[in-house]
Structure formats: structure tokens, C-alpha cells
N, C-alpha and C positions, 0 to 999 in steps of 0.2 A: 447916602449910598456908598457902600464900598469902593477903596478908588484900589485900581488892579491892575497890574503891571505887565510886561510880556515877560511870560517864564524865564527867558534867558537872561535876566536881572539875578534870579535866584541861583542856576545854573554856572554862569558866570564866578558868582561869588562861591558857590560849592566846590568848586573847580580850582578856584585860586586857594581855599582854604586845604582841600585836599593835599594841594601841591604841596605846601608850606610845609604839611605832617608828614607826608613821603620825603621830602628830603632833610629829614633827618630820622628818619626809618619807621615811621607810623602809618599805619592806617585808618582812616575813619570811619566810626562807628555810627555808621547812616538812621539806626535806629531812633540812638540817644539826641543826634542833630535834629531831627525831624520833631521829638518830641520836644525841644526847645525853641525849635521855629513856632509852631502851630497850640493853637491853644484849644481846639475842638476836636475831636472825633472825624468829625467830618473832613476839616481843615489836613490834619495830619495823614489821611487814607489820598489826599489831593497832593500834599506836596513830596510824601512815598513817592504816589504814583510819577510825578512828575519827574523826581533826582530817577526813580531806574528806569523811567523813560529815556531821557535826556542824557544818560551816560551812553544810551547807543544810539543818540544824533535822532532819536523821533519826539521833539517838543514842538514844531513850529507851530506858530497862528494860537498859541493856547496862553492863558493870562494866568496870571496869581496875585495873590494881596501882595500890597507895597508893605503891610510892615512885615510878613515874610519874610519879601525881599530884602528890607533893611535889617532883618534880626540878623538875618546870612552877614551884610556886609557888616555889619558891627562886630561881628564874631571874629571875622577877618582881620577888622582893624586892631583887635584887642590882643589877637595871636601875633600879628605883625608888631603891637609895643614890647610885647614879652620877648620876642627875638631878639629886636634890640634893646632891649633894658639888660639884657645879660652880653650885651656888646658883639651879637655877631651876626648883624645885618644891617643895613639903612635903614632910618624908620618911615622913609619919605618913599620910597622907591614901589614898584611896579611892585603886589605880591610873587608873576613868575620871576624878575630880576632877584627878589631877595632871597629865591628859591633855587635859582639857580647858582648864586654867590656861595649859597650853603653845602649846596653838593660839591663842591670846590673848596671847601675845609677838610683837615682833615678828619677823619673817622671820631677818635678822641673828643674832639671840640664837638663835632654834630650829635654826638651822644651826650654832651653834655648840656648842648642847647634841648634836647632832647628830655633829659629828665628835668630840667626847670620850668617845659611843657608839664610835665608827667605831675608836678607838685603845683600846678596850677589849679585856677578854674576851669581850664580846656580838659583836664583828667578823663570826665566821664564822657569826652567827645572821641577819644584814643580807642583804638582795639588793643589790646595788649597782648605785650608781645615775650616768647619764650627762648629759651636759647637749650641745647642739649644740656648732661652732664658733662661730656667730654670737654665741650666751651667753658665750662663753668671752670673747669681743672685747668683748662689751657688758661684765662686769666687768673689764677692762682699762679702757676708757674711760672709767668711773666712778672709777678713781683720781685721787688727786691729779698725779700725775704722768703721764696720761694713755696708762699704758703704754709709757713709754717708760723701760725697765728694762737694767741693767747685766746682756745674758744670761750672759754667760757666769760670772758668781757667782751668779743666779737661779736656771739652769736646774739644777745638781748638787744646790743646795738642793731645789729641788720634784721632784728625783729621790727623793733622801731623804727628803721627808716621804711621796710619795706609798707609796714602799715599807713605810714605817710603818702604812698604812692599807689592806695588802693589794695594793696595783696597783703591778705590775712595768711600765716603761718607761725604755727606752733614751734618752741625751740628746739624742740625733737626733732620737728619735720628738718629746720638749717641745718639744725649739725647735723642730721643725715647726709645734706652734701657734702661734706670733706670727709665724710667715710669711702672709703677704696673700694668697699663691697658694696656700695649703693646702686639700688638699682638704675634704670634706664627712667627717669623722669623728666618733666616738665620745670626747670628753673627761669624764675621771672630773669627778662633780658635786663633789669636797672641793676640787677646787682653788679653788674660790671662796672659799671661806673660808682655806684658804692663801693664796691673794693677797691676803686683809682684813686677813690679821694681819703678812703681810710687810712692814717699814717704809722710811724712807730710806733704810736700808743700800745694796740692791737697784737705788737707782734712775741713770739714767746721771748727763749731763751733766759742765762740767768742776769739777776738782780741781786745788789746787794741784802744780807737777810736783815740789817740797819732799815733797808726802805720799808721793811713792814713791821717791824717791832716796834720801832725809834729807840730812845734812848732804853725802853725798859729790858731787863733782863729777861732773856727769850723765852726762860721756863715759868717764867712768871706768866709773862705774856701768853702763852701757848695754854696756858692753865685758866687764865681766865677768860678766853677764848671757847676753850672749851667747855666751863660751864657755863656760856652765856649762851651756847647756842643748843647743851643740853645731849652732847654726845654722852655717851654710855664711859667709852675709855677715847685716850688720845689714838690706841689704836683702831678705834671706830671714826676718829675723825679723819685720821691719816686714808681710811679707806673709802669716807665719801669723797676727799677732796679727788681719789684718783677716779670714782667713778663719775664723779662731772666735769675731770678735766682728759686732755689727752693722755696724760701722766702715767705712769705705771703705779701700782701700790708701794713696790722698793723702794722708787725714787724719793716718793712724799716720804715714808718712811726714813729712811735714811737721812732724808734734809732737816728732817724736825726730831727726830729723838738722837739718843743721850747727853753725855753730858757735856761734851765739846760739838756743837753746834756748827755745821759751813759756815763757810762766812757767804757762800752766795747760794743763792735757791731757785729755783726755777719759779719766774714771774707768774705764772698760771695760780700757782698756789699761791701769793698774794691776791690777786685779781678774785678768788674764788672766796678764801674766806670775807675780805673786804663785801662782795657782793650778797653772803649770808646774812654778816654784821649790819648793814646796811638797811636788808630788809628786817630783820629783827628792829632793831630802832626804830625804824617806820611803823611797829607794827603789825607788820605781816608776817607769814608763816615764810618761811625759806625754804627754798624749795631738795629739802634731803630725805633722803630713806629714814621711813622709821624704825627702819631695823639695825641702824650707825644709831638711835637717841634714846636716850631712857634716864632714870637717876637710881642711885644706888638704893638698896631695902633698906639700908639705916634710913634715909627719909621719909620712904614709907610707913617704916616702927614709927619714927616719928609722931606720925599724924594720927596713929591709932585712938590715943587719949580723949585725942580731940571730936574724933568721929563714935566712940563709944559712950560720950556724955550724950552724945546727939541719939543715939541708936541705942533701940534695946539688948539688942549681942553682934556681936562680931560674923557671925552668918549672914546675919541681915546686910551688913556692909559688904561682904563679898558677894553676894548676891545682886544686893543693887549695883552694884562696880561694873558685874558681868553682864548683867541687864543692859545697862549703856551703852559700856563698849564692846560687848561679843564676844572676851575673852572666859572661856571657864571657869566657875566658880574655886576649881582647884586651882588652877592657877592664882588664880588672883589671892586666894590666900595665903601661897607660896612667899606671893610680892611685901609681904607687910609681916614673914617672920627674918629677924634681924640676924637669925643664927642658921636659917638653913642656906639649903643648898645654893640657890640663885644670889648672884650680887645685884644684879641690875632687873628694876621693871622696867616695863615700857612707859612713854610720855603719856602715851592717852589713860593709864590706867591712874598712871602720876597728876593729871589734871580733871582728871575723873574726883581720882578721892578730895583732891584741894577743893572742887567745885563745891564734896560734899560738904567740908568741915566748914564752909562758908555759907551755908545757909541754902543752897540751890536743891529744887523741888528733887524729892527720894521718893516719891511712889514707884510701889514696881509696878512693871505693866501688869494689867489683869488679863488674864486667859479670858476669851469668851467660848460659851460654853457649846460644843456642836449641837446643841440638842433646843437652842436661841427660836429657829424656826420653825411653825407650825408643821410644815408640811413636810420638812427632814423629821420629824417626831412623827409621825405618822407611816415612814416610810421606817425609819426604824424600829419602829413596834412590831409591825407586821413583820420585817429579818428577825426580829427579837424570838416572836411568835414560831418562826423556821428553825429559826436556832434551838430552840428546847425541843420542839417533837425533831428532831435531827441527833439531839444527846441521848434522846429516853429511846427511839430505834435503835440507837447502837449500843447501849446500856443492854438491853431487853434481847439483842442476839447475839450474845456468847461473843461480844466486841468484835464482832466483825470488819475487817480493814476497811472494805468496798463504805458501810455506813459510818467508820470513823472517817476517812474523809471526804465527803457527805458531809458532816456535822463540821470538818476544819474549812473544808470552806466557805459554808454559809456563814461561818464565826469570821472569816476575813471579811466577806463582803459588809457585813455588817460594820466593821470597826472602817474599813472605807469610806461606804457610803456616809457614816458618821463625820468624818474626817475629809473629805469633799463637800460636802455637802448636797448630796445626789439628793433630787428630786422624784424618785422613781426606784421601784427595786430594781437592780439589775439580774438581765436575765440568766443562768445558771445555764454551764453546758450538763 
């Protein structure tokens, strides 16, 4: 038999757990508790009822399962190590003492007991919690460096922490918040405390241009930089680095070209290329505009030779080229004369044709034919059918306008219905 306890076992413990989360600024998420007590349908709809009974004082004389009740106090005792294992409560003490100790720290420290809850197993027991943008700006301005941070190393960071603590956001979506013109939204409350603990790393201003070259000669470096990540010119890369950083285009400009060099450069532009380089190494694609990358048509010329042993003419290869990537057959054959007008193609057309000259499938796609199904061939027969006695009426009366179109638009409807694939003639006004 079931051994079954008096509710206030469970209530008790729900109570104390509650408290524990309110004082350091949480609330709990009755749902997610509920479905971790109860392991049945039935069970769960019983100890529901019971916590939003029992929050307004009507549980007495009613009973619950013991392990219910101990799943509650276990949760309790487990919340109560984690407090103290990050050193800021008793571990032995009453849960309202160690709840009350806590609201008696400062704000700082409870936020910070607060998100070492938040990066637990207690995570999905938390309601979560937002803060304005205004808040978001006012702990900025409280740094020492008054918010003015290197985003483009920040924001992937506070990607990752933030996903650590349950909230998915895009890096778009962060750096919207230090935009001025952002609108009125929803920012998770942990970034605060993320932003307390984030240090110098983080923050912009300049840096020696030594820290990012090292010993190598800058136009070296900047050169081979740039072909590793397949910018078009240095002045395409000088303009992605300002479009992922806060930077202006001048600035980047100015710090990396001619031929005396600053000697200090704003840190962002470190941070920025490092993090291109980084994911190229790895592998991955970097995340820049294809409209900053391409390679010059001499390497295009290039690969001609190569791609004409393979192929019967040179149509065929700018055909299948445009077939893959969508760009125009004119164009593309733009990309592969060494003497016209264009200097640069695009990447995808660039690895398009390497794909080909290495062996990767070149069928083009085949059109299928609108005329595939029975019953659109039946349907166009019959417009077909409309369409001639429509030409030989208007042939046969001294071309009359009214019967010429008469005959033009039974000739659209047909090329339509072809091209949809209409099951039915359509009706004619």
C-alpha cells in the first residue's frame, strides 16, 4: 500500500524552496516542480491541485505520497548546497534563516548566488527573469569602461554564456542591444551579472598594431590575410571589418593602408579578423558578406583549360555554373574572360567552377515538361482546340479588334494553364 503523508510535508518544503529563489530574485516555476515531483498524470493533476490550494491556506485533513513529499525536501536540500558551495549561506541552517541571511547581502552578491542557481540543475525550476533596455544601458554605464566594448569579441561571448543559462539568441539579436536606436524589448536579467564579471578583455580602445601582426611585416601580413579569407580587395576587407565592428569604414581604412602603418590600431579590428581566421581554420565558413569576397578573373582564366577537357564547350560550363549558383549565364561568362571588363568574381561562382574541374556531378537540371500530366493535356487540348477556331474568327473578319483579343486571350490562358498546371479550363469573361 501506498504510505501517504499530510500535505503540509510537501507545502512546507515548497515554501521553503520558494523562499530560498525569492531571495535572490526568482520565482518558481510551479509547472516544471510539479512535473519533477509526480510521476503520473493522475499524481501531477493531485499535487497541482494541492501547491494552488495550499498557497491560500485551504490543504488541511488531505494526504500525499511520501516520496512527493521527500522529492520536494530533497530539491530543498540540494538548492540549500549550492548556496553554500558558492559561500553565501550556512549549509546547516533553517532554509527561512538562510533566506533571510541572503536578503541581507548585497544586491551584487545575491545576483550572483543567483546565477550559479541559474547554471545549475534547479535552471528549469526558475521563472525567468527580464530586465528593460534602459537597465540593460544603465549597467553598461556603470562600467568602468563606460560601455564602450570590443563587440565583436563580446557579443559571441554573451552568446555563449547566455545559452549556458537557457536563452537562445542570435548575435544580431545582442548586438541590437548596444544599438542607441533599439527598440523597447525584453533583455534576459543574467546579463548583468555577465557584464560584472566580464573584464578588460572585452573592452575596445587602441592596441599596439605589433599585437596583431607580430614580428611580420604588416603588408605582408594584411596580404596574406586577405587572401586567406578571400576578400575581393583590402578595400573590401577594410569594409567588412567596419560592418561587424562598431568602427567606421575611415577608421579601418586608415589604420591599415599605406605605406607607413600606425603604430596603434583600434583593438576591434584585431578581435574581428582573429575571429574570421579562427573560423576558417576550423573549417567553418565566417560569418562575412559575399559582396566584401570573390577572386580575381585571372583565376577564373585559369581553370578554363581544366574545365574544357572536362566539357564539350565553354557554354556548357557557364551554363552549368548558372544552373547551381543562380547567377546568369552572361555573367558568368564575364567571370572567366581575363581581359574584360570585371576584375573580381564572386566565391560561389569561384567554387562552383573548382567543384567542377574536380570531378563534382555537372548534369543540368532537366525542365519537366508541362504537358507530364494526363489531365493538364486534356485540359490543353481543348484551350488548344479554342485557340485556332479564335485565330481563323479573327482571320475571316477583316481582323477585327473585339475577335483579335478574343484569340489573345485564350492564347494566355492556355500558356497559363500549361505553366500552372490547372486541372480544368478556366472560365473566360
Amino acid at each position: 500500500m501506498e504510505c501517504r503523508v499530510p500535505v503540509s510535508e510537501l507545502v512546507k518544503g515548497y515554501r521553503a524552496y520558494a523562499g530560498l529563489l525569492d531571495a535572490v530574485g526568482y520565482g518558481v516555476e510551479r509547472t516544471a516542480v510539479t512535473e519533477y515531483l509526480a510521476d503520473t498524470a493522475d499524481e501531477r493533476a493531485e499535487v497541482e491541485d494541492v501547491l494552488s490550494q495550499a498557497m491560500g491556506g485551504e490543504c488541511k485533513g488531505r494526504q500525499i505520497s511520501a516520496q512527493v513529499a521527500e522529492r520536494m525536501q530533497d530539491l530543498v536540500r540540494a538548492l540549500q548546497d549550492e548556496i553554500a558551495r558558492v559561500g553565501a549561506g550556512p549549509g546547516h541552517a533553517a532554509p527561512a534563516e538562510v533566506a533571510d541571511a541572503l536578503r541581507a547581502r548585497p544586491e551584487e552578491e545575491r545576483e550572483r548566488v543567483g546565477d550559479a542557481i541559474l547554471l545549475n540543475g534547479h535552471r528549469r525550476f526558475l521563472q525567468r527573469r527580464y530586465m528593460s533596455v534602459e537597465e540593460f544601458r544603465h549597467v553598461l554605464s556603470e562600467r568602468g569602461d563606460k560601455g564602450r566594448l570590443a563587440l565583436v569579441k563580446l557579443v559571441p561571448f554573451l552568446q555563449r554564456e547566455l545559452e549556458k543559462r537557457g536563452f537562445s539568441m542570435s548575435e544580431d539579436e545582442i548586438g541590437q542591444l548596444f544599438d542607441a536606436a533599439c527598440e523597447e524589448r525584453q533583455v534576459p536579467a543574467c546579463l548583468k551579472g555577465i557584464l560584472r564579471e566580464a573584464d578588460g578583455e572585452f573592452s575596445g580602445g587602441l592596441i599596439n598594431l605589433r599585437d596583431m601582426v607580430g614580428d611580420e611585416d604588416p603588408d605582408l601580413w594584411l596580404e596574406r590575410v586577405r587572401e586567406k579569407l578571400q576578400f575581393r580587395s583590402h578595400s573590401a576587407m577594410h569594409k567588412a571589418v567596419a560592418d561587424a565592428t562598431s568602427l567606421k569604414y575611415d577608421c579601418v581604412h586608415k589604420a591599415l593602408s599605406g605605406r607607413k602603418k600606425a603604430k596603434r590600431i583600434q583593438a576591434e579590428i584585431k578581435y574581428c579578423l582573429d575571429k574570421w581566421l579562427q573560423e576558417v581554420e576550423a573549417g567553418r565558413e565566417p560569418g562575412i558578406s559575399q559582396d566584401h569576397r570573390g577572386v580575381s578573373v585571372d583565376q577564373m582564366h585559369c581553370l578554363l583549360a581544366t574545365l574544357e577537357r572536362r566539357f564539350a564547350t565553354k557554354e556548357k560550363i557557364y551554363r552549368l555554373i548558372s544552373a547551381k549558383t543562380g547567377i546568369k549565364t552572361g555573367s558568368v561568362r564575364r567571370y572567366f574572360q581575363s581581359k574584360g571588363q570585371l576584375k573580381y568574381a564572386p566565391l560561389a561562382v569561384y567554387r562552383c567552377a573548382i567543384g567542377l574541374a574536380n570531378g563534382e556531378a555537372c548534369e543540368l537540371p532537366r525542365r519537366e515538361s508541362y504537358l507530364t500530366d494526363n489531365r493538364i493535356r486534356h485540359v490543353a487540348r481543348e484551350l488548344a482546340r479554342q485557340v485556332n477556331e479564335a485565330l481563323d474568327r479573327w482571320h475571316c473578319s477583316a481582323d477585327t479588334p473585339e475577335l483579335e483579343i478574343a484569340y489573345r486571350e485564350l492564347r494566355r490562358a492556355l500558356i497559363v494553364t500549361m505553366k500552372e498546371g490547372r486541372e480544368a479550363v478556366p472560365a473566360m469573361a
